[in-house]
VMD Tcl script that draws the C-alpha trace (Angstrom):
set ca {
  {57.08 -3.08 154.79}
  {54.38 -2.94 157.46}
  {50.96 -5.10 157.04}
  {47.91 -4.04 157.80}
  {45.37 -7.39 157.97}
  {41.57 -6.28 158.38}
  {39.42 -9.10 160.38}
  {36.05 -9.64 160.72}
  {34.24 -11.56 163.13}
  {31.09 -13.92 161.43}
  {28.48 -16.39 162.36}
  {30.23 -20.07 163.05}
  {30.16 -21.99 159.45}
  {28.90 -25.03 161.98}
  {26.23 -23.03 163.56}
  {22.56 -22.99 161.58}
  {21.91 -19.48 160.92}
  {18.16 -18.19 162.29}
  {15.77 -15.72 160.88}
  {14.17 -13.53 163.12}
  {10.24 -13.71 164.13}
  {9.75 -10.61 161.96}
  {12.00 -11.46 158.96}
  {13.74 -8.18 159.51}
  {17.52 -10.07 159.58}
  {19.24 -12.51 161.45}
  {18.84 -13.72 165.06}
  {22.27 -13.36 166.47}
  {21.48 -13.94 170.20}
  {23.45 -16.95 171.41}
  {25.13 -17.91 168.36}
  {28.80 -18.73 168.19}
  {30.58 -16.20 166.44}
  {34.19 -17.10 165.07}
  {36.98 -15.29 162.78}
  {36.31 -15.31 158.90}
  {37.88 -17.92 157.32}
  {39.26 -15.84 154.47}
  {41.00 -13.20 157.00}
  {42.30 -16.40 159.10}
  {44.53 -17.04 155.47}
  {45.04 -13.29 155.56}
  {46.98 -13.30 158.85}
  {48.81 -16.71 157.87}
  {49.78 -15.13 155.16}
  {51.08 -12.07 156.67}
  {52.69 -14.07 159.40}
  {54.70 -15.74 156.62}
  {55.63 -12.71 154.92}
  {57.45 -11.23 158.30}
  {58.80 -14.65 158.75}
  {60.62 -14.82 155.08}
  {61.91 -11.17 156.53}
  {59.87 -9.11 154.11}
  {57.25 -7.30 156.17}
  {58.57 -5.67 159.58}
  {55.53 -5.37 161.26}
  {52.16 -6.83 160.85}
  {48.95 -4.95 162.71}
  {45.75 -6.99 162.61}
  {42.52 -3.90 162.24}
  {38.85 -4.99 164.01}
  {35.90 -3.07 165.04}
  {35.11 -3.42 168.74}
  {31.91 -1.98 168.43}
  {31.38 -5.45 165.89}
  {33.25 -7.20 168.09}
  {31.47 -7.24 171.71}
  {33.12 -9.51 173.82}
  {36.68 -10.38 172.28}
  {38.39 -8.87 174.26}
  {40.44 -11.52 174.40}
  {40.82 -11.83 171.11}
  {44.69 -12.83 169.79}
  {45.25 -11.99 166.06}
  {48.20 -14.18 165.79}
  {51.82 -14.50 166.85}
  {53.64 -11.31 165.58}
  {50.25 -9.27 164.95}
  {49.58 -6.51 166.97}
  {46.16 -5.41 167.51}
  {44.51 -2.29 166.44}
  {41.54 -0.57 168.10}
  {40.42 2.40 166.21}
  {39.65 4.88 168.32}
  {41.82 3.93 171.19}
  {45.01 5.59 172.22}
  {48.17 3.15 171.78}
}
mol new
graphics top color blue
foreach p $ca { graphics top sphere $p radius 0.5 }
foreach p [lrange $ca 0 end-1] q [lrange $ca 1 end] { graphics top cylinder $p $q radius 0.2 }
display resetview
């Protein structure tokens, strides 16, 4: 079975979210951006499943054009990224 984990990148739970001068959303200049929480237990989770020997390969799904700057981003041991839109 292959696993396909989609992650999403989110404003730092320790970082006090801003409102921008014209209320129009949020001020994301200069804030710490970190990996959702709920897709950090998604990739554990998948992680674990190739471990037990049940999933053969597990491909972790992000949006670079959501994601400026991670390029250095590492899913997780045994995930291999996925850049839509880029050749493999």
């Amino acid at each position: 079975m292959k696993v396909l984990v989609a992650v999403k990148r989110v404003v730092d739970y320790n970082v006090k979210v801003r409102v921008k001068a014209d209320n129009s959303g949020v001020d994301l200049a200069n804030v710490k951006m970190s990996m959702n929480p709920f897709c950090e237990i998604a990739v554990e989770e998948a992680v674990r499943l190739k471990e037990k020997g049940v999933a053969t390969e597990i491909v972790c799904f992000r949006r670079p054009d959501h994601c400026p700057g991670a390029a250095a981003y590492r899913p997780g041991p045994g995930c291999r990224p996925c850049h839509p839109g880029r050749s493999r």
